[in-house]
PyMOL Python script that loads the backbone (N, CA, C, O; Angstrom):
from pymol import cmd

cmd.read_pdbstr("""\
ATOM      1  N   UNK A   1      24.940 -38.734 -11.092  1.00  0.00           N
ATOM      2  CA  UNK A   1      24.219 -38.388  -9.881  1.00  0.00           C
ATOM      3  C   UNK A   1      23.594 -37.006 -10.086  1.00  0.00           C
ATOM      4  O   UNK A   1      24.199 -36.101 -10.660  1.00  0.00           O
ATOM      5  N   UNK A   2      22.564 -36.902  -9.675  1.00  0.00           N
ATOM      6  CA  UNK A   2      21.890 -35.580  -9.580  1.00  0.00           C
ATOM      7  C   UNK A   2      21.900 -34.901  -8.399  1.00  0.00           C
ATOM      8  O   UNK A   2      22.054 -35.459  -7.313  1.00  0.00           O
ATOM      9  N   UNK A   3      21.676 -33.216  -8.609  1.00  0.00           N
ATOM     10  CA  UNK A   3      22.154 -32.392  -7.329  1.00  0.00           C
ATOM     11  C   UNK A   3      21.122 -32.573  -6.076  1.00  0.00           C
ATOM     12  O   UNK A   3      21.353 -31.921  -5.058  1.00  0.00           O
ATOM     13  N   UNK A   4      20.100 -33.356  -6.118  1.00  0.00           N
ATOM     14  CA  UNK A   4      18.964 -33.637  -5.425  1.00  0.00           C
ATOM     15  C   UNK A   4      19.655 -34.807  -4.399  1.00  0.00           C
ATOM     16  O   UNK A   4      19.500 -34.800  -3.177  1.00  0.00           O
ATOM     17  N   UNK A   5      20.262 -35.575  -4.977  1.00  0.00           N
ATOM     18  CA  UNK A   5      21.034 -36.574  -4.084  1.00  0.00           C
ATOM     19  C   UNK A   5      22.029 -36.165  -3.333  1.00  0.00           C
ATOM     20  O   UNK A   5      21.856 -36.687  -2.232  1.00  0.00           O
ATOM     21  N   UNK A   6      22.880 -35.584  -3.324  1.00  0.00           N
ATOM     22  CA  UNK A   6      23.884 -34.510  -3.212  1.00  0.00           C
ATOM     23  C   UNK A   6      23.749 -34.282  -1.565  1.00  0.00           C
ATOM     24  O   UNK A   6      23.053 -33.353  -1.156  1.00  0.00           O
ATOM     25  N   UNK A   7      24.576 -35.338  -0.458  1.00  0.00           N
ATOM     26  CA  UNK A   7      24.308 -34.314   1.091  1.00  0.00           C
ATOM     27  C   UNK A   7      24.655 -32.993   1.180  1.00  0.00           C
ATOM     28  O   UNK A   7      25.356 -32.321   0.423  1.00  0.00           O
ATOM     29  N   UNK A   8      24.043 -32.674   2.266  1.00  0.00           N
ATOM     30  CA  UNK A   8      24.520 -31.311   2.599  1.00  0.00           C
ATOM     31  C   UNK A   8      26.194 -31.649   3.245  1.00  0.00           C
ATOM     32  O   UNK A   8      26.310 -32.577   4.046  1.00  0.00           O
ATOM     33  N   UNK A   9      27.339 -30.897   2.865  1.00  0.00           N
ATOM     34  CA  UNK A   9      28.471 -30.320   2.984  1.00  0.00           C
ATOM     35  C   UNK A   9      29.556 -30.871   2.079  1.00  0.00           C
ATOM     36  O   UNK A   9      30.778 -30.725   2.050  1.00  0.00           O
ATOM     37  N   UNK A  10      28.633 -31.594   1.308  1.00  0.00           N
ATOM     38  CA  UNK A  10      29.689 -32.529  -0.162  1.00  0.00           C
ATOM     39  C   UNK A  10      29.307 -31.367  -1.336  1.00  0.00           C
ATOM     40  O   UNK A  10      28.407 -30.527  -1.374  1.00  0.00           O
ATOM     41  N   UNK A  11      30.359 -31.691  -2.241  1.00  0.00           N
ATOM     42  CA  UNK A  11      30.204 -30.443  -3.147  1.00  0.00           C
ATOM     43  C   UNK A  11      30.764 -31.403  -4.465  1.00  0.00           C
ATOM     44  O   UNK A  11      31.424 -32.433  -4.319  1.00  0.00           O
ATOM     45  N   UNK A  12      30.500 -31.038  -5.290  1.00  0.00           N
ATOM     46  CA  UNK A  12      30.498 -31.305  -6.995  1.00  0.00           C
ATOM     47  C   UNK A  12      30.562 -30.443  -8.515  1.00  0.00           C
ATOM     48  O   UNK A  12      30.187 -29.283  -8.686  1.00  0.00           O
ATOM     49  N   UNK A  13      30.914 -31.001  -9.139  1.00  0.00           N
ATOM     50  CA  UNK A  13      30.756 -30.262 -10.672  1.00  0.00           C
ATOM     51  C   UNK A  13      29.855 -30.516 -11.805  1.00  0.00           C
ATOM     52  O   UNK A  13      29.754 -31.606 -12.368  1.00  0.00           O
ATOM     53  N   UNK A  14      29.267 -29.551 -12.078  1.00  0.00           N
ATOM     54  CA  UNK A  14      27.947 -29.579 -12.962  1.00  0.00           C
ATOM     55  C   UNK A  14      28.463 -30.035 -13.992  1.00  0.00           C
ATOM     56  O   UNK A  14      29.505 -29.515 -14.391  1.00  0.00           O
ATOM     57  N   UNK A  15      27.732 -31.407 -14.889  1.00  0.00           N
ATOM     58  CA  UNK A  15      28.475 -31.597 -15.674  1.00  0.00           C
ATOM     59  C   UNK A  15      27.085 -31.263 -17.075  1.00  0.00           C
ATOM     60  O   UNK A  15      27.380 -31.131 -18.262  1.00  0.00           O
ATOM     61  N   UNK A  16      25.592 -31.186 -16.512  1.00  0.00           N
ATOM     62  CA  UNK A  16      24.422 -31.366 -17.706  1.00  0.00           C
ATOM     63  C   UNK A  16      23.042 -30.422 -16.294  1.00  0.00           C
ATOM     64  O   UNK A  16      22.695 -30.400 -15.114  1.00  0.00           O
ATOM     65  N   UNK A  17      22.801 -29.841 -17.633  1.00  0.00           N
ATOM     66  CA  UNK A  17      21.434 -29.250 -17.040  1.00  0.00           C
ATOM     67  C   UNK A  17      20.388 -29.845 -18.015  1.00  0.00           C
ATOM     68  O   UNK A  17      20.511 -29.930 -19.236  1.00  0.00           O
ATOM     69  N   UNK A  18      19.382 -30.226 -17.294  1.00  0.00           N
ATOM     70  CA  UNK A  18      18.172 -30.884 -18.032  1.00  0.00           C
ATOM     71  C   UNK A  18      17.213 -29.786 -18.032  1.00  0.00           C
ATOM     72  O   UNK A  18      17.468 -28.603 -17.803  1.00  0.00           O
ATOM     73  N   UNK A  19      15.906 -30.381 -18.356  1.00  0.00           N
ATOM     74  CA  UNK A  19      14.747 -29.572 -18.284  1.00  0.00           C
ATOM     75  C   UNK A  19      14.431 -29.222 -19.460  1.00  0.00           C
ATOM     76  O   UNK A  19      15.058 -29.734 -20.388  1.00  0.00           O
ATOM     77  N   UNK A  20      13.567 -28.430 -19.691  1.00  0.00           N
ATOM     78  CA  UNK A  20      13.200 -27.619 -21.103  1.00  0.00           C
ATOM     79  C   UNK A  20      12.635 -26.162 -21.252  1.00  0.00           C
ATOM     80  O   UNK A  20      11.866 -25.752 -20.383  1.00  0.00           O
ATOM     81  N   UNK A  21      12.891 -25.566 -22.040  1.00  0.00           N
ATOM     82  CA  UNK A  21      12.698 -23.828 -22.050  1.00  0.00           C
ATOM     83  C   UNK A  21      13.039 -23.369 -21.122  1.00  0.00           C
ATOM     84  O   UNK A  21      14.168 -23.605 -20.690  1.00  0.00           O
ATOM     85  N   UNK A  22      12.309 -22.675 -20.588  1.00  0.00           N
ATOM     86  CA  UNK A  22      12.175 -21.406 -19.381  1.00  0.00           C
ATOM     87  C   UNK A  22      12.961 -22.062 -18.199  1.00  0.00           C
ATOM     88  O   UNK A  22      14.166 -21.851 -18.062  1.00  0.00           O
ATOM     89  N   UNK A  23      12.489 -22.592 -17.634  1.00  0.00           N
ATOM     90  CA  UNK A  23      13.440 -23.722 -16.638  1.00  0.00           C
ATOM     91  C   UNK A  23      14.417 -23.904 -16.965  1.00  0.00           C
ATOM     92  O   UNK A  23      15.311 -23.362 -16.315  1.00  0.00           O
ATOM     93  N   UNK A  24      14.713 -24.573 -17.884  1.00  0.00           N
ATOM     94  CA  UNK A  24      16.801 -24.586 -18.428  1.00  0.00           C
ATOM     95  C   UNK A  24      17.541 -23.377 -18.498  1.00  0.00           C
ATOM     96  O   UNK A  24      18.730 -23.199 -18.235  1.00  0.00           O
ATOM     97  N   UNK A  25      16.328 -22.233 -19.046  1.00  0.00           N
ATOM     98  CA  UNK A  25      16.696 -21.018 -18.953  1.00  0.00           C
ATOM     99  C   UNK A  25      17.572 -20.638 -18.036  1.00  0.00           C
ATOM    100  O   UNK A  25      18.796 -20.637 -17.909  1.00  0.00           O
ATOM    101  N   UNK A  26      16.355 -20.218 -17.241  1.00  0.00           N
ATOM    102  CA  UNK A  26      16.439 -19.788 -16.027  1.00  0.00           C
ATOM    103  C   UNK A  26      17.572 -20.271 -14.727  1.00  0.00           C
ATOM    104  O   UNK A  26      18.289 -19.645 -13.945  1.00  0.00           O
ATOM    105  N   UNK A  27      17.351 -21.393 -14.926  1.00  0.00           N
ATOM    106  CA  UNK A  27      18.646 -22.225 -13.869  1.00  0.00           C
ATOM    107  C   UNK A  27      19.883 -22.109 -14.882  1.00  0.00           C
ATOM    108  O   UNK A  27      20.705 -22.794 -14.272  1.00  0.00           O
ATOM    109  N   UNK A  28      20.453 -21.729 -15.898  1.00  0.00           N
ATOM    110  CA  UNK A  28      21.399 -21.290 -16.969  1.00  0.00           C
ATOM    111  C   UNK A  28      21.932 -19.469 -15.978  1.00  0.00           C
ATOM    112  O   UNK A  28      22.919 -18.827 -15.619  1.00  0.00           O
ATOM    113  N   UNK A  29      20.711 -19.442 -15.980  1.00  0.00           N
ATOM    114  CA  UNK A  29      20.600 -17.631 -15.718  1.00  0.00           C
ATOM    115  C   UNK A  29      21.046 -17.510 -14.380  1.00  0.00           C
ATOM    116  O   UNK A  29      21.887 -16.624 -14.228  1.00  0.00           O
ATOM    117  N   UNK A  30      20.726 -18.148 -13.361  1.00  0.00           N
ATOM    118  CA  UNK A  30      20.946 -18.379 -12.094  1.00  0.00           C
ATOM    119  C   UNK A  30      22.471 -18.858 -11.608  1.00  0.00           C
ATOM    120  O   UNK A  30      22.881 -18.696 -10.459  1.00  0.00           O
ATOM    121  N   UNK A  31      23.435 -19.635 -12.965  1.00  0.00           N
ATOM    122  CA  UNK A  31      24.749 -19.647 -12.945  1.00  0.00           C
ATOM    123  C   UNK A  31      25.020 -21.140 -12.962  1.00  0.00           C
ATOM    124  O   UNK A  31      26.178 -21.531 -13.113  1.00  0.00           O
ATOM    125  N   UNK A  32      24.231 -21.814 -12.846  1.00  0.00           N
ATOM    126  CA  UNK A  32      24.030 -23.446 -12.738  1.00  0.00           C
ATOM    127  C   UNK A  32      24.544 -23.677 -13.977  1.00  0.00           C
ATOM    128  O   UNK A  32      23.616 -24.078 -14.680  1.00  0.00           O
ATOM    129  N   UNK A  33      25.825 -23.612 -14.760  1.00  0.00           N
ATOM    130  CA  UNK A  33      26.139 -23.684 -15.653  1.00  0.00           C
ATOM    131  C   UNK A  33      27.302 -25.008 -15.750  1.00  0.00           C
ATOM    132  O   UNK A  33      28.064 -25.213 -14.806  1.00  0.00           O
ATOM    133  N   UNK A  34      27.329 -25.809 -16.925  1.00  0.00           N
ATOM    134  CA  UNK A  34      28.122 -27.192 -16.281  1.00  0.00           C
ATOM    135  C   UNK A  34      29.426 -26.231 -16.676  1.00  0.00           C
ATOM    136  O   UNK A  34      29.522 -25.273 -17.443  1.00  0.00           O
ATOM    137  N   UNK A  35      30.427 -26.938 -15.780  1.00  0.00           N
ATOM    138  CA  UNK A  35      31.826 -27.353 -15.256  1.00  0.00           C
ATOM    139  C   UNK A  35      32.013 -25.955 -13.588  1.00  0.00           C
ATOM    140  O   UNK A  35      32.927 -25.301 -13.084  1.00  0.00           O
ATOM    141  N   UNK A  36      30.975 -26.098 -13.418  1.00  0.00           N
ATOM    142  CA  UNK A  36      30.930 -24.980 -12.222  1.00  0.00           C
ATOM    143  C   UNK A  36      30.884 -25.826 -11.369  1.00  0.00           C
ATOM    144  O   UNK A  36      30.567 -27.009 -11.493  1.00  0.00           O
ATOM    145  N   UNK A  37      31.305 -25.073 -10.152  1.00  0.00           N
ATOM    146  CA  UNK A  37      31.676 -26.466  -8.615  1.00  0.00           C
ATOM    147  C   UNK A  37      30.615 -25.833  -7.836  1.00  0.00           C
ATOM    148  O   UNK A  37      30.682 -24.606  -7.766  1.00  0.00           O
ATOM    149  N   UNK A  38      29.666 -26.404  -7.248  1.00  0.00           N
ATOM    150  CA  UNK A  38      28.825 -26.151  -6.756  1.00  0.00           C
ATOM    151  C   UNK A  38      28.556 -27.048  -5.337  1.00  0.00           C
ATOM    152  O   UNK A  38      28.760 -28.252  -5.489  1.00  0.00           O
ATOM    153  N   UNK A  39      28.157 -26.657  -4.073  1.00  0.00           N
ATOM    154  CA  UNK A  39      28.640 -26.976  -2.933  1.00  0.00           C
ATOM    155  C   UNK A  39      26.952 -27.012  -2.258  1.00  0.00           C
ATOM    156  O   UNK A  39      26.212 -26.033  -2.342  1.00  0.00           O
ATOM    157  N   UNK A  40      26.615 -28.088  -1.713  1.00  0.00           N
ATOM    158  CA  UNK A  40      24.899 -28.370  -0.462  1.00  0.00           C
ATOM    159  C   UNK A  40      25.242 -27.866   0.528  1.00  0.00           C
ATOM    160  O   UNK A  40      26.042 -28.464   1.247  1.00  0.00           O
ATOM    161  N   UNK A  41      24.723 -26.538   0.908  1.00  0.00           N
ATOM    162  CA  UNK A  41      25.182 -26.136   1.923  1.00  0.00           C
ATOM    163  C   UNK A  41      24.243 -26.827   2.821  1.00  0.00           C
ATOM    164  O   UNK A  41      24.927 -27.339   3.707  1.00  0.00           O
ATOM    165  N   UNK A  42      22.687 -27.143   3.053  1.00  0.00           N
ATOM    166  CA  UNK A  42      22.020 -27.256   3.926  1.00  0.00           C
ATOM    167  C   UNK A  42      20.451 -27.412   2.658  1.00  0.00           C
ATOM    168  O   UNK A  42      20.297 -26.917   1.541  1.00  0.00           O
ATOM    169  N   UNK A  43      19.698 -28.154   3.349  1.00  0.00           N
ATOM    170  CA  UNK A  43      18.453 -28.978   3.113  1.00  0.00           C
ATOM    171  C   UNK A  43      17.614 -28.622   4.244  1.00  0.00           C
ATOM    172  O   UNK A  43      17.943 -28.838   5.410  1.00  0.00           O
ATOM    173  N   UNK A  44      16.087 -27.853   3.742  1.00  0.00           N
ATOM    174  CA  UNK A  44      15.344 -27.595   4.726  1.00  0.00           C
ATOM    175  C   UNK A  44      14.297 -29.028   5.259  1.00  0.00           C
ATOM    176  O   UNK A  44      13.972 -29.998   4.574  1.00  0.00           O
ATOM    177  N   UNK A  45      14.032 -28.800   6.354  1.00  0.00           N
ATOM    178  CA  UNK A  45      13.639 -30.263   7.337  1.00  0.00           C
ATOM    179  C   UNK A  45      12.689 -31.007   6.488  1.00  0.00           C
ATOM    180  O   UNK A  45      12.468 -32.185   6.770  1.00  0.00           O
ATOM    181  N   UNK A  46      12.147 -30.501   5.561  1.00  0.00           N
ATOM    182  CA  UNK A  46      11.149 -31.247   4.937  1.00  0.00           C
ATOM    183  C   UNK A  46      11.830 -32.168   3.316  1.00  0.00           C
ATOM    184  O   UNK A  46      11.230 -33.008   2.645  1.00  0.00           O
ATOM    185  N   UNK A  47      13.243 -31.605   3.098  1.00  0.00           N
ATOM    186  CA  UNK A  47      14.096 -31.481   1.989  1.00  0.00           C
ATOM    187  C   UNK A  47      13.543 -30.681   1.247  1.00  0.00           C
ATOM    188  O   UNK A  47      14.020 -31.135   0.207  1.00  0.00           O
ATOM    189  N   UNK A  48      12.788 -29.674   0.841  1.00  0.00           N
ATOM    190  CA  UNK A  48      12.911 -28.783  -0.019  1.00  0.00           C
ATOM    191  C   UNK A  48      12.473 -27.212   0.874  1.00  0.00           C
ATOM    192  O   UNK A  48      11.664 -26.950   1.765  1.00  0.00           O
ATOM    193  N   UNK A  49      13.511 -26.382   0.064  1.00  0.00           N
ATOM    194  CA  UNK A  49      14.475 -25.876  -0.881  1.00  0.00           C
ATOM    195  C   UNK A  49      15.575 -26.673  -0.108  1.00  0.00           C
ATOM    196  O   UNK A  49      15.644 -27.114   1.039  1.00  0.00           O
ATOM    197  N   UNK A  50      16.543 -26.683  -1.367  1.00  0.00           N
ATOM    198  CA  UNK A  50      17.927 -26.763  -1.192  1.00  0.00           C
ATOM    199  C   UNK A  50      18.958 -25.494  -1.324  1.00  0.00           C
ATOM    200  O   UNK A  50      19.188 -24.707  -2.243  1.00  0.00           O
ATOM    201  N   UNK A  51      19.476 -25.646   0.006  1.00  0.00           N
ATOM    202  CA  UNK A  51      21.117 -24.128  -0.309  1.00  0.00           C
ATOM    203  C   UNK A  51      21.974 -24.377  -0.168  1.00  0.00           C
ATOM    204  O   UNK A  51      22.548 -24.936   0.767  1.00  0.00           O
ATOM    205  N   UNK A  52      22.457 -23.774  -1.681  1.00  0.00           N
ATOM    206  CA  UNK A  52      23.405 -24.246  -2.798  1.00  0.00           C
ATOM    207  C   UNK A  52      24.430 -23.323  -2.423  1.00  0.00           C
ATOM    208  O   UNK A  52      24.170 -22.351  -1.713  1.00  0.00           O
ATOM    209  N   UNK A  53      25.706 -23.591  -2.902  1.00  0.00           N
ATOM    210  CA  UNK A  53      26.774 -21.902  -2.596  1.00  0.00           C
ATOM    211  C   UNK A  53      27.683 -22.496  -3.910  1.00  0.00           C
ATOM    212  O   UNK A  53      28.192 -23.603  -4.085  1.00  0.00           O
ATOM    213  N   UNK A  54      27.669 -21.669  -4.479  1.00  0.00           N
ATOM    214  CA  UNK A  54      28.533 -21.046  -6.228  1.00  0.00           C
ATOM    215  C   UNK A  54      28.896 -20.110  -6.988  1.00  0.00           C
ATOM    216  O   UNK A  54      28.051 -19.514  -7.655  1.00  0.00           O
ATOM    217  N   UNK A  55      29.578 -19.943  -7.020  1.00  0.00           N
ATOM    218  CA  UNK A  55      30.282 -18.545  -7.824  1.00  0.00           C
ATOM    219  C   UNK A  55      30.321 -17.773  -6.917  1.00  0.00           C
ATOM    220  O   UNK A  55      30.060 -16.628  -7.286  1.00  0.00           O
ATOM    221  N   UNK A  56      30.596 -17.904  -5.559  1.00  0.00           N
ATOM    222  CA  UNK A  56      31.139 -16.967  -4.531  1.00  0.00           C
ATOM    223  C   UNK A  56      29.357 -16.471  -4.060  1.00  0.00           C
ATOM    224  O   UNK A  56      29.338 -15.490  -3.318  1.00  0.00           O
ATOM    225  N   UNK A  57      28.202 -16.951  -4.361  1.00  0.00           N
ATOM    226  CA  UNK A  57      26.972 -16.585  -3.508  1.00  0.00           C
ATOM    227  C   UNK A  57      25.941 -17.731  -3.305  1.00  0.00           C
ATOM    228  O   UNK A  57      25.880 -18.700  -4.062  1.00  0.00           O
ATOM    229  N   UNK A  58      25.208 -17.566  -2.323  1.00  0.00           N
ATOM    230  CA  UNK A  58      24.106 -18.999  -1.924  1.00  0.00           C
ATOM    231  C   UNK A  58      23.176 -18.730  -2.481  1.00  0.00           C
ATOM    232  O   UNK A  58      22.713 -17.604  -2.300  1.00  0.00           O
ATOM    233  N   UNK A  59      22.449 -19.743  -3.480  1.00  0.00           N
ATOM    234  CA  UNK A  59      21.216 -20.291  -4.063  1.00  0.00           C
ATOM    235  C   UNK A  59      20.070 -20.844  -3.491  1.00  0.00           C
ATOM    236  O   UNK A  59      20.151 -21.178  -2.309  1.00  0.00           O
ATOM    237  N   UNK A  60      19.106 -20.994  -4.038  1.00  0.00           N
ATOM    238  CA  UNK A  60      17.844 -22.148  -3.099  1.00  0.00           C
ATOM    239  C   UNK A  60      17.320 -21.963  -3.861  1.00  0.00           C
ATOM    240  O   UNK A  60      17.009 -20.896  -4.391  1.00  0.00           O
ATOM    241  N   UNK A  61      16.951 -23.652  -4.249  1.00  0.00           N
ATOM    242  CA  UNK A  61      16.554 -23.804  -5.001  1.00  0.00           C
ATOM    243  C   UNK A  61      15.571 -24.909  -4.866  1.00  0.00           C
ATOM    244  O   UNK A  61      15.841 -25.575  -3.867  1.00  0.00           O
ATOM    245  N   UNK A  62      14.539 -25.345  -5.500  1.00  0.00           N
ATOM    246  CA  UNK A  62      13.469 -26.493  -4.894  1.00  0.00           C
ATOM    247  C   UNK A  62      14.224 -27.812  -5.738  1.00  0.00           C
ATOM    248  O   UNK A  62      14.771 -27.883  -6.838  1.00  0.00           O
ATOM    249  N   UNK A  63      13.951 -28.852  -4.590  1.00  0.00           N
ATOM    250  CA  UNK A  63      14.495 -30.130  -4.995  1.00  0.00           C
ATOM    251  C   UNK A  63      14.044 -30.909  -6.378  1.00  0.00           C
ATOM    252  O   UNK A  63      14.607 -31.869  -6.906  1.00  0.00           O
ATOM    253  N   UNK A  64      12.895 -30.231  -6.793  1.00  0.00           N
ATOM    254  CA  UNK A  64      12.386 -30.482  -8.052  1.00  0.00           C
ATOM    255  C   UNK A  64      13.202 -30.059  -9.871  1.00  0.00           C
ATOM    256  O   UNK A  64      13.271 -30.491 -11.021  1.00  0.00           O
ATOM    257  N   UNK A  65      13.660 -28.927  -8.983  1.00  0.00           N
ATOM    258  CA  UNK A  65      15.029 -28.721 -10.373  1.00  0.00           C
ATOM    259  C   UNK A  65      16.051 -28.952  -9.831  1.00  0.00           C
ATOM    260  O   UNK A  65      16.954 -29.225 -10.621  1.00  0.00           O
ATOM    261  N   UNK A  66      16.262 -28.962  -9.013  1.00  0.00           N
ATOM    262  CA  UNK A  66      17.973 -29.617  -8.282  1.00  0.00           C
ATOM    263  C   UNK A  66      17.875 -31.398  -9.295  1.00  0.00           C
ATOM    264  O   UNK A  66      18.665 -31.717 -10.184  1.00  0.00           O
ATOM    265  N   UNK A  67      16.909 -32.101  -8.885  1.00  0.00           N
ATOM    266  CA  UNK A  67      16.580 -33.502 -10.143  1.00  0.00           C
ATOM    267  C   UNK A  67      17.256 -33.460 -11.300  1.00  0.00           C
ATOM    268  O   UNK A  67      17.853 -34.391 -11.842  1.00  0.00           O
ATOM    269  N   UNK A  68      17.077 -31.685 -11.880  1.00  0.00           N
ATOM    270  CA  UNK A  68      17.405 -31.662 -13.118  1.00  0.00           C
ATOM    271  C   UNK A  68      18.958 -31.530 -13.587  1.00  0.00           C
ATOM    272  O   UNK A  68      19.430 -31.543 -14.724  1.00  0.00           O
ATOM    273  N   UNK A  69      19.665 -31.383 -12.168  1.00  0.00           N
ATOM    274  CA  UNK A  69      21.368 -30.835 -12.614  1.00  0.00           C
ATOM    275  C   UNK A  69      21.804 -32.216 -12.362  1.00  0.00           C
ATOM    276  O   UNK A  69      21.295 -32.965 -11.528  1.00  0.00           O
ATOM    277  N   UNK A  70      22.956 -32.549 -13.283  1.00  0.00           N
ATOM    278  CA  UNK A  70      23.687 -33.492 -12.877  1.00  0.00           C
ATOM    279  C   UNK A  70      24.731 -33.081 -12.732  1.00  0.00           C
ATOM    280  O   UNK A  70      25.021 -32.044 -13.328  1.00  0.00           O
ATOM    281  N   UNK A  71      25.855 -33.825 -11.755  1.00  0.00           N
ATOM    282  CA  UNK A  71      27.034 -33.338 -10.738  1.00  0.00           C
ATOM    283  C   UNK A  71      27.702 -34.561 -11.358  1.00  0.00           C
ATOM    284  O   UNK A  71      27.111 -35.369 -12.074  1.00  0.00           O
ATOM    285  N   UNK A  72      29.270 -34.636 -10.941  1.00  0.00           N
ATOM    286  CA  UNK A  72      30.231 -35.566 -10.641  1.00  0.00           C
ATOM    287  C   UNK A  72      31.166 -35.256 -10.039  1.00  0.00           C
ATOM    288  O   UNK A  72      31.244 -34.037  -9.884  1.00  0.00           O
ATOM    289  N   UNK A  73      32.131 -35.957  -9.510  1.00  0.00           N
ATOM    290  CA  UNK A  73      32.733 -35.694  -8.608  1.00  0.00           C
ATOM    291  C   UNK A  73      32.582 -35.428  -7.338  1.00  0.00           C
ATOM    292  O   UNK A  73      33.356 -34.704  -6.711  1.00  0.00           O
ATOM    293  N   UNK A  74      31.799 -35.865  -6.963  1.00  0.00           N
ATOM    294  CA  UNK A  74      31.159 -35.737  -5.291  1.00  0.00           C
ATOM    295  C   UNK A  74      32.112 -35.957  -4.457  1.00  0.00           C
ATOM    296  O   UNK A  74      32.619 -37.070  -4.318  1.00  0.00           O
ATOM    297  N   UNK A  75      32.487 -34.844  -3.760  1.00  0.00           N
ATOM    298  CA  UNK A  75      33.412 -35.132  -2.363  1.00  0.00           C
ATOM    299  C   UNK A  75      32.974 -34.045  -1.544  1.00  0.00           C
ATOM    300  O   UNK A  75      32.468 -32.938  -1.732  1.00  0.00           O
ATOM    301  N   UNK A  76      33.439 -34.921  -0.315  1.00  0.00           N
ATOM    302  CA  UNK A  76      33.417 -33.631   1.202  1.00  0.00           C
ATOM    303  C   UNK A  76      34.209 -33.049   1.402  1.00  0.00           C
ATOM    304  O   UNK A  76      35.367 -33.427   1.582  1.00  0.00           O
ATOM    305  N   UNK A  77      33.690 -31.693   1.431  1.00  0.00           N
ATOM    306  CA  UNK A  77      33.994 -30.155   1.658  1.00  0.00           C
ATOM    307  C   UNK A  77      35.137 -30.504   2.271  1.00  0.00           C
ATOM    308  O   UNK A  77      35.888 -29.636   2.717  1.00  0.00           O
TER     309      UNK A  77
END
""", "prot")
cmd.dss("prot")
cmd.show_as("cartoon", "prot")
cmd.util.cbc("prot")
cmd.orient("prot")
């Protein structure tokens, strides 16, 4: 499952970051790193950005690289 599917107040563990260069980078850099538990806090009305909460701070991020993380373990908060 990818973090794009992901409701808001279910939370999961990164298990693969996709993408290529700068983008993998960058969401690497941002902490999106697999075996990290990462939690949907909330989806804006249109669904994009998505806010994320991990490593003790909230993210947002556009649903277009959220596609790119894959999660498992999906359960509610």
């Amino acid at each position: 499952m990818t973090l794009d599917n992901v409701k808001p107040g279910f939370c999961g563990t990164i298990t693969a970051i996709g993408g290529e260069g700068a983008l993998r980078r960058r969401l690497l850099d941002m902490g999106l790193t697999p075996n990290t538990m990462v939690t949907v806090r909330k989806v804006a009305p249109m669904g994009d950005p998505i806010e994320l909460y991990l490593r003790s701070y909230v993210l947002t991020i556009r649903r277009e690289e959220a596609a790119k993380i894959e999660v498992h373990g999906v359960s509610k908060v």
